[in-house]
C-alpha positions as CSV (number, residue, x, y, z in Angstrom):
1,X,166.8,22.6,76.3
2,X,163.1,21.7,75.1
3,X,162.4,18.5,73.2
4,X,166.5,17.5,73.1
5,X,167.0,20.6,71.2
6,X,169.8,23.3,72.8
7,X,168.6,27.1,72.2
8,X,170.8,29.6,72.8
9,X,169.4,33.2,73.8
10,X,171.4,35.6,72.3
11,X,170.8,39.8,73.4
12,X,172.6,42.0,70.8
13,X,173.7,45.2,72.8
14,X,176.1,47.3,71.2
15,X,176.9,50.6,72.8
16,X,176.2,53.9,70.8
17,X,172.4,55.0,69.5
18,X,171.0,58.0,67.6
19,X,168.3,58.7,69.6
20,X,169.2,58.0,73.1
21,X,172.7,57.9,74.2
22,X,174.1,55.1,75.9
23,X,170.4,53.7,75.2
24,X,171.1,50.3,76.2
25,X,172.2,51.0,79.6
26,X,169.5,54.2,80.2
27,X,167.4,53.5,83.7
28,X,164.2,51.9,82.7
29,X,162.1,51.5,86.1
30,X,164.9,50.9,88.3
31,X,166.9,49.2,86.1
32,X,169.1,49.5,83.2
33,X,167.5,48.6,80.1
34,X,168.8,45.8,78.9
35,X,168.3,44.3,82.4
36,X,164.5,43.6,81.7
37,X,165.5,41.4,78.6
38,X,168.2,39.4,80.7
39,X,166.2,38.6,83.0
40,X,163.3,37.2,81.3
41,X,165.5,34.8,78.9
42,X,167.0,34.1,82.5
43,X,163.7,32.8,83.5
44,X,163.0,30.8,80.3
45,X,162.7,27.2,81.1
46,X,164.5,26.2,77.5
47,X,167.5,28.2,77.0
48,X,170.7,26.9,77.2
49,X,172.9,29.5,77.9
50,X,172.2,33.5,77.6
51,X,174.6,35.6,75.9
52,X,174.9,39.6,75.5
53,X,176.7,40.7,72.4
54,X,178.8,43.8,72.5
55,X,181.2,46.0,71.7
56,X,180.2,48.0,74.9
57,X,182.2,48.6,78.0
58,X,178.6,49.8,80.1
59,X,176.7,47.2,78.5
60,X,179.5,44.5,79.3
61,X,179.5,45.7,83.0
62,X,175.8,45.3,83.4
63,X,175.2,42.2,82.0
64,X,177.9,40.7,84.4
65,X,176.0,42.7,87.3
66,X,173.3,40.6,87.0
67,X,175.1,37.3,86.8
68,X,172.3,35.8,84.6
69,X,174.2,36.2,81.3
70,X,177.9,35.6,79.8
71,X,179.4,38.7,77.8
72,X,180.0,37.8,73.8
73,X,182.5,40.6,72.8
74,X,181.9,41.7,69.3
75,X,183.6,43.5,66.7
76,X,183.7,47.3,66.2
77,X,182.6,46.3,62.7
78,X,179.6,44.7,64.0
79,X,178.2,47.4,66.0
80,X,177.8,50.3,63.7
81,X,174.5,51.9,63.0
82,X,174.8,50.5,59.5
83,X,175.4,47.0,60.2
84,X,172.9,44.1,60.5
85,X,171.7,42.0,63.1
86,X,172.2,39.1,61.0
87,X,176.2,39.8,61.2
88,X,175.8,39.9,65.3
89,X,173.9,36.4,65.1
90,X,176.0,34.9,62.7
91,X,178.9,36.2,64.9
92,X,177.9,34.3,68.5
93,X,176.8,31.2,66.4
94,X,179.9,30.9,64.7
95,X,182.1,32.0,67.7
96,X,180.7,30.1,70.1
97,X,180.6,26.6,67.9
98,X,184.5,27.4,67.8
99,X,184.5,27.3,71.4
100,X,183.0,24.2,71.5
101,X,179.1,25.3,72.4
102,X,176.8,24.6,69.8
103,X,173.1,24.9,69.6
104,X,170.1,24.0,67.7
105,X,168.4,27.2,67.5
106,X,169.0,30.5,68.3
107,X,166.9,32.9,70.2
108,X,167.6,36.8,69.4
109,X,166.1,39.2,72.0
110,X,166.4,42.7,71.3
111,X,167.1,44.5,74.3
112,X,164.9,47.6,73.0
113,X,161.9,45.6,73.9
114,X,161.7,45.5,77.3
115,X,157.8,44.5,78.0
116,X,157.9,40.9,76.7
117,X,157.5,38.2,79.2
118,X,159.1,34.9,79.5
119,X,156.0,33.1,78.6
120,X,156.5,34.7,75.5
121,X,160.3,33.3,75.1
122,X,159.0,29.7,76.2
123,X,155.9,29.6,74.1
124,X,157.6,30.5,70.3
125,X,160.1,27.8,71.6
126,X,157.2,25.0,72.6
127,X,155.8,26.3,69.2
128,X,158.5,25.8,66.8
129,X,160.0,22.8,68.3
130,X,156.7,21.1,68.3
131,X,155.7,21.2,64.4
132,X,159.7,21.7,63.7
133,X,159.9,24.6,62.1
134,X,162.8,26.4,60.2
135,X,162.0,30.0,61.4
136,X,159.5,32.0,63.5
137,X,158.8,35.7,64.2
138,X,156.4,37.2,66.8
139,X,153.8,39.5,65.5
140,X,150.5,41.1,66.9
141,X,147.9,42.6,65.3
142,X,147.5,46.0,63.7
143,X,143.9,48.1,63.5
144,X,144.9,49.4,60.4
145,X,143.7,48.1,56.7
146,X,146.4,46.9,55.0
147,X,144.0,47.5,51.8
148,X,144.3,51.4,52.7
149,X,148.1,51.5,53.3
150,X,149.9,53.8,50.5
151,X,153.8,54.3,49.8
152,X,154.5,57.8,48.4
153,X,156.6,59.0,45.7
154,X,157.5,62.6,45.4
155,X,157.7,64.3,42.0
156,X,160.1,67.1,40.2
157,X,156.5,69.5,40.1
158,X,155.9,69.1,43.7
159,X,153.3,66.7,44.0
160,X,153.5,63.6,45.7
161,X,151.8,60.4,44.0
162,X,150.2,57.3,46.4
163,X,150.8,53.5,45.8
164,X,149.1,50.9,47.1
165,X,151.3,48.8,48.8
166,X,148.5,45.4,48.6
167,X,147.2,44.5,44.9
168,X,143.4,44.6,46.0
169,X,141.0,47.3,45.3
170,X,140.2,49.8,48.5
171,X,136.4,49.6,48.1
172,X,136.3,46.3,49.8
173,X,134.2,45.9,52.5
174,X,135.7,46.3,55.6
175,X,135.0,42.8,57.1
176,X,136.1,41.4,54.2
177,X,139.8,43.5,54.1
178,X,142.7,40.8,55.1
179,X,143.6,41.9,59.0
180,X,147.0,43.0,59.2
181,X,149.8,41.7,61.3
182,X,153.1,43.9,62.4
183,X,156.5,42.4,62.7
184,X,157.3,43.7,66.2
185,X,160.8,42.0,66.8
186,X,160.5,40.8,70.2
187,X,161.2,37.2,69.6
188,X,163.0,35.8,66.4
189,X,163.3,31.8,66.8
190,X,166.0,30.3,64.0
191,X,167.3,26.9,63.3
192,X,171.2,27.2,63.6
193,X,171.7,25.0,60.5
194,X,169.9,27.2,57.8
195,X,171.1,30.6,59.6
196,X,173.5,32.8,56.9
197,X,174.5,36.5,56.4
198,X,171.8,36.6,53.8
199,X,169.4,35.5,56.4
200,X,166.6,38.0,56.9
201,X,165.3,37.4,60.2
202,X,162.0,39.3,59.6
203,X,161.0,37.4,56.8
204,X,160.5,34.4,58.5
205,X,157.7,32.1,57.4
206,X,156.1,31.2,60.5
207,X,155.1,34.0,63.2
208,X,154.1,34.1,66.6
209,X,150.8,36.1,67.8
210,X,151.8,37.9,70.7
211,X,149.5,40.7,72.1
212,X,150.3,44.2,70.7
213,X,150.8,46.1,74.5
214,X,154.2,43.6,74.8
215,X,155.5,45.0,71.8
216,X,156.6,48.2,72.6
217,X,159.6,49.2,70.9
218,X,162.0,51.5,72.5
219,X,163.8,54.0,71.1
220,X,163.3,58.1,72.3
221,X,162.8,58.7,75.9
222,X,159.4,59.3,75.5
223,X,159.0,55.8,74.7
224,X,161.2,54.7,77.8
225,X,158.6,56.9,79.5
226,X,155.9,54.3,78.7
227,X,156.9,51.7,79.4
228,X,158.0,52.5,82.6
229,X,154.2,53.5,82.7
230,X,153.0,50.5,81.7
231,X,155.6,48.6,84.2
232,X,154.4,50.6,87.2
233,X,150.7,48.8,86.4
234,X,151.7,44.9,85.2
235,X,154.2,44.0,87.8
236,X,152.9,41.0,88.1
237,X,152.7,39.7,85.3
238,X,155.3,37.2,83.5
């Protein structure tokens, strides 16, 4: 709890992935991967209570392991490659308010990002509280120009046409090109009471600067690879 407000940390885990099977569950450093995101909500000063989502035997199995977190079964529905996170965080809140536990915000920590700390969890949480806020995102900063970004279309003649994605000419000087920001999805902070399935978590209109090596996203085993590298050198940190 931070400032009288409960915050529920909620880890949505199904079982299944495209590019690496059983991803959730697929030794990262010594442990299994959604281990690393347990444990840093575990360590958060604010939450309230920590819940793993899933549809997932493996997944359930670990996240009791490590006695840090509860398991939230969810529907087959819910876990598809199709469906939406939204549907998994409308899911706990609503399931969990019908048990009787109900929460200001809600904290969604994808387990696919393994490197963020728990300083990260407590600061968007110390952030939003403070100036009350409706919604927040973490984001870091990119080195591309937004100003030179294109979106392609490809054509019945075999050409392909570029768009610009921003309405500003591409000859501006570089120092005076808007800086770009990414949404990583390592933290999303949202107040319980203006959460729906329409809800899009990204679009949320406050973010969170967090620094770009934290963000990395996990989804072949080359990335896993990574960030075990990077593990191997920041053990320390937190």
């Amino acid at each position: 709890m931070y400032r009288n407000k409960r915050i529920l940390g909620l880890i949505p885990a199904r079982g299944g992935s495209i590019g690496i099977p059983d991803k959730n569950v697929t030794p990262l450093a010594g442990k299994p991967l959604v281990t690393w995101t347990i444990e840093a909500a575990a360590h958060s000063r604010y939450l309230d209570a920590i819940y793993c989502s899933t549809n997932d035997d493996k997944v359930a199995r670990v996240t009791e392991e490590t006695g840090l977190a509860k398991v939230l079964r969810r529907p087959d529905e819910l876990c598809t490659a199709t469906a939406k996170t939204i549907d998994a965080v409308v899911h706990a809140v609503e399931t969990l308010a019908a048990r009787g536990e109900t929460f200001d915000y809600v904290m969604l920590l994808q387990p696919t990002s393994p490197l963020r700390q728990t300083r990260h969890i407590d600061g968007i949480i110390e952030h939003v509280v403070k100036h009350d806020l409706s919604a927040c995102v973490s984001v870091h900063q990119i080195h591309e120009l937004p100003v030179l970004m294109r979106y392609v279309e490809s054509n019945p003649d075999g050409t392909t046409q570029v768009h610009s994605i921003l309405a500003q000419n591409s000859t501006v000087r570089r120092q005076d090109a808007a800086q770009g920001y990414y949404v990583d999805g390592v933290l999303y902070l949202h107040r319980v009471s203006e959460l729906s399935r329409e809800t899009s978590l990204n679009d949320a209109p406050y973010g969170y600067l967090i620094d770009a090596e934290y963000a990395h996203d996990v989804h072949t085993i080359t990335d896993i690879s990574e960030c075990a590298a990077w593990l191997s050198g920041h053990r320390d940190d937190a």
